[in-house]
N, C-alpha and C positions, 0 to 999 in steps of 0.2 A: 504494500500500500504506500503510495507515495502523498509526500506531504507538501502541498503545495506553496511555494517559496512566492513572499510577496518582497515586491522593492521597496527600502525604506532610503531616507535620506537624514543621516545622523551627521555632528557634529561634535565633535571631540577633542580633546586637550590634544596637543602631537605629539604631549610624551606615553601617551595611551594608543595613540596611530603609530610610533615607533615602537613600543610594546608588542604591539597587534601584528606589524609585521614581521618584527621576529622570529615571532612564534608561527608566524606563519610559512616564512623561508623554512624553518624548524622541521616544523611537520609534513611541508611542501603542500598544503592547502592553500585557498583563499582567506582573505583579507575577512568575508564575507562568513566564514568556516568558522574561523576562529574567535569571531563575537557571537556566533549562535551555539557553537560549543559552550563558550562562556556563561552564554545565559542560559542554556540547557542546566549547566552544571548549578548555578544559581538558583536555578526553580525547583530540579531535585533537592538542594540542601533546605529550602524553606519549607519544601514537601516535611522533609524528613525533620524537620525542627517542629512540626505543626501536631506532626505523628507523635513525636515524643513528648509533647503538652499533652496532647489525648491520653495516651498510657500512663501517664504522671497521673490525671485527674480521673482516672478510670481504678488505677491504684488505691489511690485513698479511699475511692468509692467501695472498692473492695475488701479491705482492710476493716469500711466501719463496717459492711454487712457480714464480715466474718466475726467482727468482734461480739456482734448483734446476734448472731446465731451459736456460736460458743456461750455466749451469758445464758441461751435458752435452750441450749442443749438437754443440760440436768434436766429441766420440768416435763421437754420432751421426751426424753428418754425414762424418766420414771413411772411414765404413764404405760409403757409397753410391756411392763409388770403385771 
């Protein structure tokens, strides 16, 4: 499945244009390659930052309903007597 490439028209510091090129002599891609790798790599880490708040607060969520179901264990379980 191909992703369709739009033209943009950006404007950048040159020591970010001289960056950009390097890395692009580097890898032997485009100028073009290498800020959408950039930003690829950019959106995955905020993915992955966003992911990690959710597990954080999904944590504690779990923590209290386990604490919540341990304190009610005993009453539960005395009953199965």
């Amino acid at each position: 499945m191909a992703i369709e490439a739009v033209k943009l028209t950006i404007s950048l510091p040159r020591n970010l244009i001289t960056v950009t090129d390097e890395i692009a002599h580097e890898k032997k891609v485009s100028r073009s390659r290498v800020i959408s790798l950039c930003l690829q790599e950019l959106a995955e880490r905020r993915l992955r930052q966003k992911m990690e708040e959710g597990y954080k607060v999904m944590a504690k969520e779990n923590l209290k309903f386990a604490r919540q179901a341990f304190d009610l264990a005993p009453e539960i379980l005395s009953g199965r007597e």
